[in-house]
N, C-alpha and C positions, 0 to 999 in steps of 0.2 A: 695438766700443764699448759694445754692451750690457752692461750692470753695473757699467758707472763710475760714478764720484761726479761729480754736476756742483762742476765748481772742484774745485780742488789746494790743500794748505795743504801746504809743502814747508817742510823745517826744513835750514836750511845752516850748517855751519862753514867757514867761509874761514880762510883761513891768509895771512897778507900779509907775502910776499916781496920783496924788490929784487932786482932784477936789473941787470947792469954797465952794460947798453947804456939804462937812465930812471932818473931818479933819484924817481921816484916808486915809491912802494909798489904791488903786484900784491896784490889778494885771491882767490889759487886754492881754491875751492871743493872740499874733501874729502871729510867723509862728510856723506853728504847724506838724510835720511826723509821719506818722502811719510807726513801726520799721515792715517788712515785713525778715520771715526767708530768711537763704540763697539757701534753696529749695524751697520755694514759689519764689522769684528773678530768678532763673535759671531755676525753668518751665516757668516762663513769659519772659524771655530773658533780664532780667533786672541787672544791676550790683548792684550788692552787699554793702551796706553799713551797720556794723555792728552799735549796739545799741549807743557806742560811737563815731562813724563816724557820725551820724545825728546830735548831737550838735552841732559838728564846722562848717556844713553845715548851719544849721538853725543861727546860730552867725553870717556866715559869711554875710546871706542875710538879717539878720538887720543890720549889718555896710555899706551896702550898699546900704540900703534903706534910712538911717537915718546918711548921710555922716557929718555933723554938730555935732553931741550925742556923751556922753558920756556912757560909759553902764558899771556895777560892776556883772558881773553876779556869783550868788554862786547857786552851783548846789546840788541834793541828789542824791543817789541810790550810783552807782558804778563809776562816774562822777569824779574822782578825779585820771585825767588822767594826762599825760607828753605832748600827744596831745593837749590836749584844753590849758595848759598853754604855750605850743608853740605858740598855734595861739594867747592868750591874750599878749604875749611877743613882736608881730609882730606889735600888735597896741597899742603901750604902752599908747599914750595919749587920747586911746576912751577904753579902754577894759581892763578893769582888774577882774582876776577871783578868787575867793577863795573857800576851801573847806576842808572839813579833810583832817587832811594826815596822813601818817605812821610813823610809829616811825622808820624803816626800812628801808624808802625810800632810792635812789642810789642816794643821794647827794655827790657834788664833794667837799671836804676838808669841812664833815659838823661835828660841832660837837657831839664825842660820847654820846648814849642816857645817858649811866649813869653820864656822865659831865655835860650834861643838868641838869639832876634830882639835883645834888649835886651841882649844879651853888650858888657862893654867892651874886650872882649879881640879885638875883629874884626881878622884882618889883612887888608890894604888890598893888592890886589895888578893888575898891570894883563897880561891875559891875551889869547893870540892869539884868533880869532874866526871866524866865518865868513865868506866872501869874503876872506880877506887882512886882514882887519881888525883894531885890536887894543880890548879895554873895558878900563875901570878897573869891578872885582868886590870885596867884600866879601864875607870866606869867613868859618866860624866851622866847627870840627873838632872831635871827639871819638871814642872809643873809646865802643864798650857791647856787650852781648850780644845779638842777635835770638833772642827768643823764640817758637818755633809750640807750640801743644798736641801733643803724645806724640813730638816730636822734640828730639834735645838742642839746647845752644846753637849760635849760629854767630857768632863774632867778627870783629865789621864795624867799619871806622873810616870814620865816616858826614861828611859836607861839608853843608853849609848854605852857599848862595851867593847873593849881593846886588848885582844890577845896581845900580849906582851912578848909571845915567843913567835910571832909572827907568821904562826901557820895557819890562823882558822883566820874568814873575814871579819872586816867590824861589822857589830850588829845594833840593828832597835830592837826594844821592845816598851812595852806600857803595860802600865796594871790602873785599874780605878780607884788601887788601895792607896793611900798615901796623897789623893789629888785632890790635897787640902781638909781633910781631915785622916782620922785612923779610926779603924775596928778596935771594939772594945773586946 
C-alpha cells in the first residue's frame, strides 16, 4: 500500500443494456480510469491527463471498440465541458452528449439570459420526474455555438427549463443532438 493516493477518483462509462429476463435498464460498466494527480504522473514519468481529459479518452476507446453503436452519453460532476462536446461534434451520427450548462456560457450570437427568461414563445409541457412523478415545465430552446478560446466551435442545442410550481431553480442544459441536424 505504500505509494498510493489516499482516495480514488475513478472515471466510469456504463453502457445500459436490457436484458429479456427485467425490464429495467442494466448499466455495465466498461472502460473504466483511475484519475492519478499531476504529481503522482510526474514521479511515475507518465503524462498527465486531467479529470476532464479521461472522459474523451475513455469515449474515444468505446467508439472504437463499438464502431457499429450509437451512444447518448450524459455525464455528472464538473463534466459539462466545450471538450467533450467537441469530440460528441466529431461524431455526430454515433455520439451525442448532454449536460447542464450555464446560463453564462460563451455562446456565439446566443440569446440574452433575460430574453430567454421573458421569451413568449415558452412551450408548456408536463414531464415525467423523479419518484414516478410527473411536473408541468416550461422549456424555451435554441441552437448557438459554444465558444472556448484556441478551440473551434461546438454546436449545442441548449434548453432553458421552468418549474411551473416553483420549487426547483431554472435550469440550462445542452445536448449536441439536435444542433442542426439529428441521429438517424
Amino acid at each position: 500500500m505504500h505509494g498510493l493516493p489516499l482516495g480514488h477518483k475513478w472515471l466510469v462509462v456504463a453502457v445500459l443494456v436490457r436484458f429479456s429476463f427485467t425490464r429495467r435498464l442494466w448499466a455495465l460498466p466498461v472502460p473504466i480510469a483511475l484519475y492519478h494527480s499531476e504529481k503522482e504522473n510526474s514521479r511515475r514519468g507518465r503524462r498527465h491527463k486531467t479529470p476532464t481529459q479521461l472522459p474523451r479518452q475513455l469515449l474515444r476507446v468505446l467508439l472504437r471498440w463499438f464502431p457499429q453503436r450509437q451512444f447518448v452519453c450524459a455525464a455528472d460532476g464538473d463534466f459539462a465541458t466545450h471538450d467533450l462536446a467537441r469530440l460528441a461534434s466529431r461524431y455526430p451520427q454515433r455520439l451525442t452528449y448532454l449536460r447542464h450548462f450555464y446560463a453564462d456560457a460563451n455562446l456565439y450570437e446566443p440569446a440574452p439570459a433575460e430574453e430567454v427568461k421573458q421569451a413568449k414563445h415558452r412551450q408548456r409541457l408536463n414531464v415525467a420526474w423523479y419518484g414516478g412523478g410527473r411536473r408541468d415545465v416550461e422549456v424555451v430552446t435554441g441552437t448557438a455555438h459554444w465558444y472556448e478560446a484556441g478551440a473551434s466551435l461546438a454546436a449545442v442545442l441548449w434548453v432553458w427549463v421552468h418549474d411551473c410550481t416553483g420549487t426547483h431553480r431554472d435550469e440550462y442544459f445542452f445536448t449536441t443532438d439536435g444542433a442542426g441536424r439529428r441521429r438517424r
